[in-house]
Structure formats: structure tokens, C-alpha cells
N, C-alpha and C positions, 0 to 999 in steps of 0.2 A: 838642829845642829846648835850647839852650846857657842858661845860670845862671850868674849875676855874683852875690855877695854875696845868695845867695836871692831872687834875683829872674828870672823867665826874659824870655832875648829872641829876636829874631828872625833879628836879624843881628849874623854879630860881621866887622869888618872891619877890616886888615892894611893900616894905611896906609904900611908901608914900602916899599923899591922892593918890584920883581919877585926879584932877584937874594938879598934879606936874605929874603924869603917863602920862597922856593927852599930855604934853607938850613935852615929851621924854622920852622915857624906853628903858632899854637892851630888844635887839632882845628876841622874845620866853619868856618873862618875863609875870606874871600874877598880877595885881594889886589887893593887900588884903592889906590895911590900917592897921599900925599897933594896932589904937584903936579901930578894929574891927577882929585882926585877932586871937584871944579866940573864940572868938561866930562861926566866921568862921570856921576855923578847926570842932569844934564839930558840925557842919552841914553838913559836907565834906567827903566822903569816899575815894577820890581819890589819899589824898595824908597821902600814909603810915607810920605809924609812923619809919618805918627801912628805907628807900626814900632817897636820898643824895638831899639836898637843900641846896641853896643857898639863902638869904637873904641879900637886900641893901637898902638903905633910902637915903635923899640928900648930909650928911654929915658923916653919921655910928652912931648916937645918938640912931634913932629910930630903927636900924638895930640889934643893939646890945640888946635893951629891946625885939626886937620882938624874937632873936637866945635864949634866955634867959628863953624867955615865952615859945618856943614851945622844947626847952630843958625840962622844967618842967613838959609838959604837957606828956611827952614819946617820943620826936623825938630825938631820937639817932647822926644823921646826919646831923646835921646846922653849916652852916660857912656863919658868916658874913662878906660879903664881903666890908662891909663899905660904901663910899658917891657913888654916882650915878657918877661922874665924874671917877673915879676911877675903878670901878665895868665895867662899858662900853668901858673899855682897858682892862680889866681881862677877861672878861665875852665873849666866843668865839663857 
């Protein structure tokens, strides 16, 4: 189970495209695109809306709309963890 700032979560998830995931992602990370990750969730039973996740993008721009979005949608548990350079020293 992946660990943020001493805390463990469940999920840690890669809202850049496919192509920037491709290139390099945190260990154990799942790529759901931020402009696809609405659609995604409501296709998905896996991941709980109660779930501790973590969420990053390259910079923390699209990391923060995606924390925001699945705030709205019911996830209780989202920390963005910001750019990918950052997140892949945090993320253990």
C-alpha cells in the first residue's frame, strides 16, 4: 500500500494523458486522464467513494481540478499530491 506524507492509501492515480504516464509514473500508479476521469469513475466500482487516494499530474494544475472533481462527485479522501517530479519523492 503506497504512503503520502505518513499516511497510507489505496489508490494513487496519474491524471496525465496516457502518453506523459507512458513516459514515467509513480510506482503502483494507475493512468485515468484527467478529461476522462468523470466518465471513468462512473464506470468503475473499484474505487470507493470512502478510499484514501492520491492524485498528481505534471505540474499539480490538472491534479488539483481532477481532487476537486472527485471531491464533488462523493470521494471523501483525495490529496493532491501535485507535479509528478514531486509526487515521485513523496509517493513511497
Amino acid at each position: 500500500m503506497p504512503t503520502y506524507r505518513n499516511q497510507a492509501y489505496t489508490h494513487v492515480i496519474d491524471v496525465r494523458t496516457k502518453l506523459e504516464f507512458w513516459m514515467g509514473h509513480v510506482k503502483g500508479a494507475e493512468c485515468i486522464p484527467v478529461d476522462r476521469l468523470e466518465e471513468a469513475l462512473a464506470t468503475r466500482g473499484d474505487i470507493a467513494k470512502d478510499a484514501r487516494i492520491i492524485v498528481y499530474c505534471a505540474s499539480g494544475g490538472r491534479s488539483a481540478v481532477a481532487a476537486t472533481t472527485m471531491q464533488r462527485l462523493g470521494y471523501r479522501h483525495v490529496v493532491n499530491a501535485g507535479g509528478y517530479a514531486q509526487a515521485s519523492k513523496d509517493i513511497v
